[in-house]
Legacy VTK file of the C-alpha trace (Angstrom):
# vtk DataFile Version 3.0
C-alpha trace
ASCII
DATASET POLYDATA
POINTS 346 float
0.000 0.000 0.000
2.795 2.121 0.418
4.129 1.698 -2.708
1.128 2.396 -4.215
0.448 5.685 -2.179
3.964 6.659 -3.122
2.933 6.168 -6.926
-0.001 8.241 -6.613
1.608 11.337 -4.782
4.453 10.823 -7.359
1.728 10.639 -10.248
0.192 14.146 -9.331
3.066 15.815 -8.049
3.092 19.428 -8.900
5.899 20.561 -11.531
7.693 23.897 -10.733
6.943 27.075 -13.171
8.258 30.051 -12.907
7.975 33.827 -14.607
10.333 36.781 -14.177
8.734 40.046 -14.279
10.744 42.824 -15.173
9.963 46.621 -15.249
10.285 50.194 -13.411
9.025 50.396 -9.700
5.549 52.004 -9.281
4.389 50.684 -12.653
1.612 48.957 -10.592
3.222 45.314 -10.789
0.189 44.098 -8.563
-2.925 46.132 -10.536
-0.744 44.416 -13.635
-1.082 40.981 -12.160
-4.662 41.415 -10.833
-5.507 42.442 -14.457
-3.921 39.172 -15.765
-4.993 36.688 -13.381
-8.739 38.453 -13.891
-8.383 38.105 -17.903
-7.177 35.005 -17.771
-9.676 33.525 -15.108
-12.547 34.904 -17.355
-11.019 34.122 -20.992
-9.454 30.852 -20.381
-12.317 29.504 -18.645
-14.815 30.399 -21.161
-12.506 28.758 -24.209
-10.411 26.264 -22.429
-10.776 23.773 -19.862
-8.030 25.192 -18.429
-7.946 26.395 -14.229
-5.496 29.190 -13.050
-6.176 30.077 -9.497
-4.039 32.150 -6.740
-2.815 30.746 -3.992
-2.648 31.843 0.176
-1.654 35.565 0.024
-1.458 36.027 -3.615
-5.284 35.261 -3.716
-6.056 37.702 -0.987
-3.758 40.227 -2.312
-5.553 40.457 -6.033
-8.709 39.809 -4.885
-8.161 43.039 -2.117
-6.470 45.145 -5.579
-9.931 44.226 -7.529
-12.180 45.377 -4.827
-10.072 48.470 -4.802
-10.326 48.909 -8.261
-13.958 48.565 -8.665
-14.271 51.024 -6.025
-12.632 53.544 -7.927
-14.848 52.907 -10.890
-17.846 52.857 -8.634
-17.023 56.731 -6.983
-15.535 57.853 -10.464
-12.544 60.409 -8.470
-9.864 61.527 -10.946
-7.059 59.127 -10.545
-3.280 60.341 -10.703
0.006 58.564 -9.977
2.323 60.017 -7.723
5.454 57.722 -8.115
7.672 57.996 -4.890
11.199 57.985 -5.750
14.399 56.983 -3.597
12.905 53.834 -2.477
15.211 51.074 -2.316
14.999 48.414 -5.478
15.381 45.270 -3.222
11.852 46.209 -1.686
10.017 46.282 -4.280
10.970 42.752 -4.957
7.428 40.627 -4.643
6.381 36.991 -5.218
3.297 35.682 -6.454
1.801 32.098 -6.532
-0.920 30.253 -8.864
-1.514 27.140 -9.475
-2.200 25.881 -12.955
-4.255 22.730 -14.604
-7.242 21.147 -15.785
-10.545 21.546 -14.598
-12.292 19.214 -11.919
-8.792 17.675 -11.282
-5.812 18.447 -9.210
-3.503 20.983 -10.158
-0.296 20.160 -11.973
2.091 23.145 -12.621
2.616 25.371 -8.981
3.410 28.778 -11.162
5.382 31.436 -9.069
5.781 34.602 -10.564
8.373 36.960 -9.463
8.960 40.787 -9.924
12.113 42.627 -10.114
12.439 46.631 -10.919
14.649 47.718 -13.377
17.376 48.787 -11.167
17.551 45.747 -9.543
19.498 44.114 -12.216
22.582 46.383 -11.347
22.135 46.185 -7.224
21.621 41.897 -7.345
22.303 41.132 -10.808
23.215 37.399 -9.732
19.976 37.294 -8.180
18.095 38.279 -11.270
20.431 35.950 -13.463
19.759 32.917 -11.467
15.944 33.148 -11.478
15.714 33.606 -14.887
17.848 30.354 -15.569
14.918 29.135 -14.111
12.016 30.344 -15.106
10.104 29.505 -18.307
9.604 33.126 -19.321
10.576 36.719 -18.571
7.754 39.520 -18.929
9.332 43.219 -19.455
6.515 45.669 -18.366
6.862 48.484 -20.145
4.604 51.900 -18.524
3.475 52.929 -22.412
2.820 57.063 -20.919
6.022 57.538 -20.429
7.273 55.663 -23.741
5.287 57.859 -25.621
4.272 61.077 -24.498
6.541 64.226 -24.632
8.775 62.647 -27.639
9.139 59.912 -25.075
11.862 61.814 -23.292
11.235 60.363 -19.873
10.898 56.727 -21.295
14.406 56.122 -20.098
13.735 57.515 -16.753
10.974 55.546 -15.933
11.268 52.030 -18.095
14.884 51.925 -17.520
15.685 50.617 -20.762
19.213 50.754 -21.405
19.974 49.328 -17.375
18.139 46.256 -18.851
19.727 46.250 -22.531
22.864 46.048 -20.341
21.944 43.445 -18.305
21.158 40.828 -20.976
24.213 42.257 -22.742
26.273 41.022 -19.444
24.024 37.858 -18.697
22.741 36.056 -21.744
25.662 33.761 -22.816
25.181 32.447 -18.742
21.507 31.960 -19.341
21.110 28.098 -20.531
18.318 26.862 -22.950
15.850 28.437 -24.756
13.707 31.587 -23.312
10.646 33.385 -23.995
11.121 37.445 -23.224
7.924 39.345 -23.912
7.726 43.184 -24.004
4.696 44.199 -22.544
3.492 47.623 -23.225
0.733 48.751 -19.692
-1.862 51.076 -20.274
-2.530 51.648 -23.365
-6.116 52.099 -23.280
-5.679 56.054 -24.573
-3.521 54.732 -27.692
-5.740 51.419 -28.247
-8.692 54.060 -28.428
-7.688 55.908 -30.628
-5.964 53.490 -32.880
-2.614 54.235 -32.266
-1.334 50.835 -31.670
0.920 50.484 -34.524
2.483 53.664 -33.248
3.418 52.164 -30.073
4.574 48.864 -31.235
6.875 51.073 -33.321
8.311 52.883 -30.778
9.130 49.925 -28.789
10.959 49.019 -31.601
12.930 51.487 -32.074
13.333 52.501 -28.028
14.297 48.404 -27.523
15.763 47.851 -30.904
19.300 47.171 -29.294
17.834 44.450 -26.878
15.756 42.861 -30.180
18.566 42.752 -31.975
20.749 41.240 -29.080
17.796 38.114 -28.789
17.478 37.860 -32.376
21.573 37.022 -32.393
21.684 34.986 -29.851
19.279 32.342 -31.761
17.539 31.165 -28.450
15.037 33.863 -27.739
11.801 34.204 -29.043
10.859 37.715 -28.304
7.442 39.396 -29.080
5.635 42.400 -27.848
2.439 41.962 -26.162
0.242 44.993 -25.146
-2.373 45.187 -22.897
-5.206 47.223 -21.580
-4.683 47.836 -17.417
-7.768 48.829 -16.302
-9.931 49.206 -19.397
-12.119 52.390 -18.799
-9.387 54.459 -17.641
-6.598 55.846 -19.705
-3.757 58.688 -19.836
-4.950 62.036 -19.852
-1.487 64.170 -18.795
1.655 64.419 -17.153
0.643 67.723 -14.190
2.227 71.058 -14.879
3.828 73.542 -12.971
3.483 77.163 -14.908
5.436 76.012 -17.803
7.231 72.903 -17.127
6.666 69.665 -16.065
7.845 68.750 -12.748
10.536 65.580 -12.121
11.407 63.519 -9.558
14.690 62.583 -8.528
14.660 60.009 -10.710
13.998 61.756 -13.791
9.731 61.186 -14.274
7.064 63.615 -13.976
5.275 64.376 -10.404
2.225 63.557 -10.952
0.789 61.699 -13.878
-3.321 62.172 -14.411
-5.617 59.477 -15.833
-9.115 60.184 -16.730
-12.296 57.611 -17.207
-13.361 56.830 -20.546
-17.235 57.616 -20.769
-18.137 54.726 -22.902
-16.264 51.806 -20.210
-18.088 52.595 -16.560
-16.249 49.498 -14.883
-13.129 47.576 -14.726
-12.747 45.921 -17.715
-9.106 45.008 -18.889
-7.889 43.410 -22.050
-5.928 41.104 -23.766
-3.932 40.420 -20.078
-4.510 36.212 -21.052
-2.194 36.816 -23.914
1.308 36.474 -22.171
0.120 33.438 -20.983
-1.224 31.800 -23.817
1.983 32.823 -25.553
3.966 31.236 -22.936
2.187 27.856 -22.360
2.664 27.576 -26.647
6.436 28.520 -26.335
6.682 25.586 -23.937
4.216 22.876 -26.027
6.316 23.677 -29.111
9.125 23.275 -27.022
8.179 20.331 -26.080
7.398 18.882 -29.400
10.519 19.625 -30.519
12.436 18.015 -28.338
10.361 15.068 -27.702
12.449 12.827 -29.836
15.497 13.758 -28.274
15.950 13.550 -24.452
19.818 14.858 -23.994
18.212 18.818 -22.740
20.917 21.574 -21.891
17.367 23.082 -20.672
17.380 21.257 -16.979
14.117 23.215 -16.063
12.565 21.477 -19.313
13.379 18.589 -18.167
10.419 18.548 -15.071
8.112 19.927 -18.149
8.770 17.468 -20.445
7.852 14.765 -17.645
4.582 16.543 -16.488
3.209 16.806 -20.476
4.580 13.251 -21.143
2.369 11.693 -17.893
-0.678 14.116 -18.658
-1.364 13.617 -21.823
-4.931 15.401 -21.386
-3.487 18.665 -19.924
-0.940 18.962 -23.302
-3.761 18.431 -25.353
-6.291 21.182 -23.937
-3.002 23.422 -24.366
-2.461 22.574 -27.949
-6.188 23.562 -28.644
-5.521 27.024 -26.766
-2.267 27.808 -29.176
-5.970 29.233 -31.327
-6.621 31.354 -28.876
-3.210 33.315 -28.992
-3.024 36.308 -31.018
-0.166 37.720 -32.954
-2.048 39.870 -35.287
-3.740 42.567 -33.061
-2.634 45.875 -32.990
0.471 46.760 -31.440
1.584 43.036 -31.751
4.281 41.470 -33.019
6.801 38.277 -32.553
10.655 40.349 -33.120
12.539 37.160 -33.543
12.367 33.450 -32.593
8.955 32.689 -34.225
9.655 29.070 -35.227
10.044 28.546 -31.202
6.517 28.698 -31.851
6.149 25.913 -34.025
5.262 22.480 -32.781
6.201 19.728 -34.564
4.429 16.553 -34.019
LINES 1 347
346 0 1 2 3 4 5 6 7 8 9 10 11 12 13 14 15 16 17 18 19 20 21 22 23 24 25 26 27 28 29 30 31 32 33 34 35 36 37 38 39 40 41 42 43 44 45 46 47 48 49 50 51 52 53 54 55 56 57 58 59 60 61 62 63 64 65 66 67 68 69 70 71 72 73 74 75 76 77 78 79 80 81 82 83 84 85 86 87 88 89 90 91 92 93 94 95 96 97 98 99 100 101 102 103 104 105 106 107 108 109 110 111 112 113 114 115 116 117 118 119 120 121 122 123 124 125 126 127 128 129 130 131 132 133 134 135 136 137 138 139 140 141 142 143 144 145 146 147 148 149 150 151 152 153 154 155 156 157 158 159 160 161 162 163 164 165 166 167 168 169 170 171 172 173 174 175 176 177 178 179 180 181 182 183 184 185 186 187 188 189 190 191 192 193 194 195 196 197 198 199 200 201 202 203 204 205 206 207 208 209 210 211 212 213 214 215 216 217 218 219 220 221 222 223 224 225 226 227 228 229 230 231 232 233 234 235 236 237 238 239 240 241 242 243 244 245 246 247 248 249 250 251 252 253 254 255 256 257 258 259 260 261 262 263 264 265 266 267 268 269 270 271 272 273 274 275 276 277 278 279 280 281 282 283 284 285 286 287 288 289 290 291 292 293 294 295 296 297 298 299 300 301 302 303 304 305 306 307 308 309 310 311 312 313 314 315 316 317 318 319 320 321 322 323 324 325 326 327 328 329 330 331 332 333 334 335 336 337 338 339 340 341 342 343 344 345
């Protein structure tokens, strides 16, 4: 009987998966994640018979952010952003926990997602390094305002670009295996509105193109940017003035940056959040098909993935029928480099 209660807890044993965000500090990481875990709950359910769900604190943490955020829907008060500068980068470091799998059954894949703000890549950059040997994907959260408005002069300031060009310039020969690295333009609803997409996906390009070009080279990243809509009703109105300038922190960004409600969205509705993860759960099926005939992986974190879709042969199959769902045409989309990572072979 032992044995046999060994084999069972063996057969559903949960298989490590983890996500490294990266992005400025007081982007929102959490109203980011609530907006993804809410998308994806409400899109993946409806398509797929796919479960995410958050765990312990993680749960109560984006459950307390949506509350919040319907709130300020419901009372309609002028929102603004008043970033606080000189905080240290190692607390803003935060940890989140779901749980991934199939519906009516146990869960299979514990997915911890972790955060790190741009300028912790230069304080722990071993830290950073190690984590994303690790994880499956890394998610660079881009605050779209401050890419575009004013010429985008405060882009730098805020989405630390070059700190993280330099980074991967430093660290991706130690990274092993194949990697997914999505840039993901937050709130665009004012540009998605008035059909400006293209116009951001362009300037990504051209604000990112030395980091594209570095993954493109290195022949092991797929890379694609990803936008998505943050809250929905609520987009960028302007950065607040002072006579005839724009007032900075000591980092560089404005004060105060004002957001106004969109008369024609009265609640909390954001969009296209499911996409990173759709395009992440295909990077790792095609992945997998690849590499299903051969069995000598560099990738050791494959290795655990390979295992869980060989044994569940059910949960591989609802995520092949959910590549449909993932988008690469929709405005302000578009895979950079690496798209036959995409490609499962059978």
């Amino acid at each position: 009987m032992k044995l046999l209660d060994s084999f069972k807890e063996k057969a559903i044993a949960r298989i490590p998966m983890k996500v490294c965000m990266m992005g400025p500090r007081a982007v929102g990481k959490t109203t980011i994640l609530t907006a993804i875990f809410n998308d994806t709950q409400e899109n993946i359910g409806a398509t797929t018979n796919l479960l995410l769900r958050a765990e312990g604190d993680t749960n109560a943490e984006l459950t307390d952010r949506k509350h919040q955020l319907n709130a300020i829907f419901a009372a309609r008060k002028q929102i603004t952003d008043k970033p606080a500068a000189g905080l240290a980068a190692s607390s803003t470091v935060n940890t989140f926990n779901f749980v991934f799998g199939l519906k009516g059954k146990e869960p299979r894949i514990d997915l911890e997602i972790k955060d790190f703000p741009g300028e912790y890549v230069q304080s722990r950059p071993q830290d950073v390094e190690q984590f994303i040997d690790e994880s499956s994907a890394i998610f660079v959260a881009i605050d779209t305002p401050h890419l575009m408005e004013e010429g985008g002069i405060y882009c730098e300031a805020k989405n630390k670009t070059r700190i993280i060009t330099e980074f991967f310039k430093s660290s991706l020969q130690k990274i092993e295996g194949e990697k997914l690295v999505l840039l993901v333009p937050l709130k665009c609803e004012r540009y998605f509105f008035e059909h400006r997409m293209d116009d951001v996906l362009k300037q990504v390009e051209s604000v990112y193109r030395e980091l594209i070009t570095l993954f493109r080279q290195s022949g092991k990243i797929a890379c694609a940017v990803t936008p998505i809509l943050t809250l929905g009703g609520v987009e960028f109105d302007h950065f607040t003035m002072q006579g005839t300038s724009i007032p900075l922190t000591s980092d560089g960004c404005p004060q105060e940056v004002v957001y106004r409600f969109r008369t024609d969205s009265p609640t909390y509705n954001p969009a296209f959040c499911v996409q990173p993860l759709y395009y992440m759960l295909s990077f790792l099926a095609a992945k997998y098909g690849r590499e299903k005939q051969n069995r000598s992986f560099i990738d050791k974190l494959f290795t655990a993935i390979y295992d869980l879709f060989d044994s569940d042969e059910e949960l591989f199959d609802e995520i092949l029928r959910m590549e449909k769902n993932r988008k690469t045409t929709l405005m302000g989309y578009n895979v950079e480099c690496g798209a036959d990572l995409f490609k499962y072979c059978k």
